[in-house]
C-alpha positions in Angstrom: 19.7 -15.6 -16.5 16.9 -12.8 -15.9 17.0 -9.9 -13.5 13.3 -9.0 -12.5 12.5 -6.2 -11.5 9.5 -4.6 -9.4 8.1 -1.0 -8.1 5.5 -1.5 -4.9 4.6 0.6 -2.5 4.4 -0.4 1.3 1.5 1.5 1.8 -0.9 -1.0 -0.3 0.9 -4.3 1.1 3.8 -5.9 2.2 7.3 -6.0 0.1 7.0 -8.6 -2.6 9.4 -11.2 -2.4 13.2 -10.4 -3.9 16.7 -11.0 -3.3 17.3 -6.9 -3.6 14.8 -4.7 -1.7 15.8 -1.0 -1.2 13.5 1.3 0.5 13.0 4.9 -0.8 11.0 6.4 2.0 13.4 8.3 3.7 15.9 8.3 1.2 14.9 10.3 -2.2 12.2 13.2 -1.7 9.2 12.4 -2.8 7.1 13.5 -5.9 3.9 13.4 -4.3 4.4 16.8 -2.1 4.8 18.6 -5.7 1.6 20.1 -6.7 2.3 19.6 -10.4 3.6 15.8 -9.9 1.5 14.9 -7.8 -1.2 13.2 -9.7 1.1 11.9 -12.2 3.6 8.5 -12.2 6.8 7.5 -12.7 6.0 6.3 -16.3 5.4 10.2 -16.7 8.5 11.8 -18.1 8.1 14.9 -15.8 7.8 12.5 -12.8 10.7 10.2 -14.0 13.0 13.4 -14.5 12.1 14.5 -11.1 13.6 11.1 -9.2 16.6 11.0 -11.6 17.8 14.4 -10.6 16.9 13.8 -6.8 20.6 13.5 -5.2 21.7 9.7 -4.6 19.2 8.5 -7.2 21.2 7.6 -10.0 24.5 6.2 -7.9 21.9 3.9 -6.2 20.4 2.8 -9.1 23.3 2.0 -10.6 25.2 0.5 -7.7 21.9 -1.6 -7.2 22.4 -2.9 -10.8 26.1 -3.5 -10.4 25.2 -5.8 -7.5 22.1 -7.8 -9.3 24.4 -8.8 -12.2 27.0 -10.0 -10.1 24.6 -12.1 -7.9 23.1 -13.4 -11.0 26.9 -14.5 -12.9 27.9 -15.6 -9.6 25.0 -17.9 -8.8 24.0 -18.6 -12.0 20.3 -17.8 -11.2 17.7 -15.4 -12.1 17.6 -12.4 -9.6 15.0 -10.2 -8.2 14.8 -6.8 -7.7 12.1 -4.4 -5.8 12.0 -1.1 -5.6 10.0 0.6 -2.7 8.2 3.8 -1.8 5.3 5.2 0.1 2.4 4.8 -2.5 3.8 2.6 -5.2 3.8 5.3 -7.7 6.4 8.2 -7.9 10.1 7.0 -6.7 9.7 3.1 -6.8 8.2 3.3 -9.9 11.3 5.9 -11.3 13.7 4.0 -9.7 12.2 0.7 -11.6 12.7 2.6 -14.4 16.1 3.5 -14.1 17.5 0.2 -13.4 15.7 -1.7 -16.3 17.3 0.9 -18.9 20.6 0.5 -17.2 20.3 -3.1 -17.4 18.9 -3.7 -21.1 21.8 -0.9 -22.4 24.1 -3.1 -21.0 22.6 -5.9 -23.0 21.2 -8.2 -19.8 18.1 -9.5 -19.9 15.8 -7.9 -17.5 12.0 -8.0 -16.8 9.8 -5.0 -15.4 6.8 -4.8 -13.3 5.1 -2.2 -11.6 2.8 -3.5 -8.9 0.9 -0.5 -7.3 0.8 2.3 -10.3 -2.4 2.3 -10.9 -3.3 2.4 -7.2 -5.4 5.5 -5.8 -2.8 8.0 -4.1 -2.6 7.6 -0.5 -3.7 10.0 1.8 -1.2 13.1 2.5 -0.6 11.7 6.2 0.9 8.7 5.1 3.7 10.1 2.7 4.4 12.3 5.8 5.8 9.3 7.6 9.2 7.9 7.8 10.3 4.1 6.9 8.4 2.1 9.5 6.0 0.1 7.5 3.1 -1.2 10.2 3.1 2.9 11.1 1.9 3.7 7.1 -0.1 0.9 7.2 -1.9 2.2 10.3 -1.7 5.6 9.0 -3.4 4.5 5.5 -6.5 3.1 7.5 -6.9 6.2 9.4 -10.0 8.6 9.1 -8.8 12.4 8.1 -5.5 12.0 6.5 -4.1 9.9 9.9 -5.7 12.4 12.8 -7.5 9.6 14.3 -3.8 8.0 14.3 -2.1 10.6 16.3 -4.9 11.2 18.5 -3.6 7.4 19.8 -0.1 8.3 19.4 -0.3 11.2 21.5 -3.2 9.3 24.2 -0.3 6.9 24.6 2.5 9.3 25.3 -0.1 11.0 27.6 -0.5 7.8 29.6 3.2 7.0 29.5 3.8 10.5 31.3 1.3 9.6 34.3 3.6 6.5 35.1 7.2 7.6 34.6 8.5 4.9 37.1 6.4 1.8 35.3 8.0 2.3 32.0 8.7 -1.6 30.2 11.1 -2.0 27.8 8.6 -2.5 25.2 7.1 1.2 25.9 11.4 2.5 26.1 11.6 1.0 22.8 8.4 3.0 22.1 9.3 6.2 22.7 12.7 5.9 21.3 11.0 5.3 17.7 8.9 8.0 18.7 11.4 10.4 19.3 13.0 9.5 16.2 10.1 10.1 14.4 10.2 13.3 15.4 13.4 14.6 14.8 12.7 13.1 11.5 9.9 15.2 10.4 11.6 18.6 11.8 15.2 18.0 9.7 12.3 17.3 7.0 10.0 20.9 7.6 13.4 22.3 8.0 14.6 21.4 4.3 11.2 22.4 3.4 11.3 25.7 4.8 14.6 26.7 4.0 14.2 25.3 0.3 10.7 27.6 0.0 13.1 30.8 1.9 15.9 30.2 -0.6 14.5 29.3 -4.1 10.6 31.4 -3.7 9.0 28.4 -5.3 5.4 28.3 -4.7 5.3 24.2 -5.0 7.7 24.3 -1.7 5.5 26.7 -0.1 2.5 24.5 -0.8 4.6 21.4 0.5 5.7 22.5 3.9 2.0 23.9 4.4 0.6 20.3 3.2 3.3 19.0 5.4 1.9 20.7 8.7 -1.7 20.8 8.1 -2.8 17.6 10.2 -0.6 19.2 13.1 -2.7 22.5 13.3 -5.7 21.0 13.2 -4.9 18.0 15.6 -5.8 18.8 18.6 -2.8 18.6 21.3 -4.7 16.5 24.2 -3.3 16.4 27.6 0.4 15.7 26.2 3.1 18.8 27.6 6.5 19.5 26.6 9.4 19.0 29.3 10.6 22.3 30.2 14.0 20.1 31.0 14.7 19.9 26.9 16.0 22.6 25.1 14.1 23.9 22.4 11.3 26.8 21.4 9.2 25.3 24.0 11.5 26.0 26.6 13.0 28.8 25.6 16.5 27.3 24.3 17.6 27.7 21.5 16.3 24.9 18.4 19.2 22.9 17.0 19.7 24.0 13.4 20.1 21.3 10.5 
């Protein structure tokens, strides 16, 4: 029995096939918003380091492993295991890593492949998404690190807001992801900004600025917050992490 394992990243294509998939996205931070990782891999010490110390890394790597030796002595078959992040080249790739050394020093037998590696980064936009794959696909096609993209997104939002009463469940379900989206990406500027207040490290400055660039220079369109939500807009008070 053999446990295969594969790094990918959904921003080139599609999960490969495997009994084990787990998605990194929005679990470990990633590498790519660190100036002096950024260019580099997983297969890069420095880079591999940097995903190993990332809280939750190494439990779910290991838990991962505990489960793909169990499938394979309890079904007698080979296993697969993929690893996935945004580009393919940081966390998937350390994550790989990690399992395949767990796996050989327990003496299993155990395959590694890295699919998307040697892939050109993606642009900044897309690793500032959260885990909804046709989204980073869309993004990764987009002119100017995904403006054109948000442009749409925030069109659509615009339209949605002229017809309040004609809402279909298909656009509910829209703006529900939407929303979560959202909230997503201000717990994540939060962490950002309270990591850069607390430790003065100039690589967190440089990633909460990356972070935010495409939203300055985005225009805002026609969309308008509702004064009936609490926040900064309104003058409420913001919900702190």
């Amino acid at each position: 029995m053999t446990i295969r394992i594969i790094s990918f990243g959904y921003g080139h294509a599609p999960a490969p096939e495997a009994d084990l998939v787990f998605d990194l996205r929005a679990l470990l931070r990633n590498p790519f918003h660190n100036p002096e990782l950024k260019h580099r891999t997983g297969l890069d010490q420095e880079v591999y380091d940097h995903v190993r110390d990332t809280p939750g890394a190494e439990r779910l790597a290991f838990n991962a492993v505990a489960t793909a030796r169990g499938l394979a002595e309890d079904t007698g078959a080979d296993v697969t295991m993929a690893w996935g992040c945004t580009g393919g080249r940081h966390r998937s790739v350390g994550l790989a890593r990690l399992a395949h050394e767990l796996l050989l020093g327990v003496g299993e037998e155990a395959t590694i492949e890295h699919r998307d590696v040697d892939q050109d980064l993606l642009p900044a936009g897309v690793h500032n998404r959260p885990r909804h794959t046709a989204d980073v696909v869309a993004m990764a096609s987009a002119d100017g690190d995904g403006d054109n993209y948000i442009s749409e997104q925030r069109a659509r939002i615009a339209a949605l807001q002229a017809r309040p009463d004609q809402l279909s469940r298909e656009d509910a379900r829209w703006l529900l992801d939407r929303l979560a989206w959202a909230d997503w990406h201000l717990e994540e500027l939060r962490d950002r900004i309270d990591n850069a207040g607390s430790q003065m490290n100039t690589s967190y400055v440089c990633s909460a600025i990356d972070y935010t660039r495409w939203s300055r220079e985005t225009p805002r369109g026609p969309v308008v917050a509702n004064a009936c939500f609490p926040g900064p807009l309104s003058g409420g008070e913001p919900r702190r992490a």
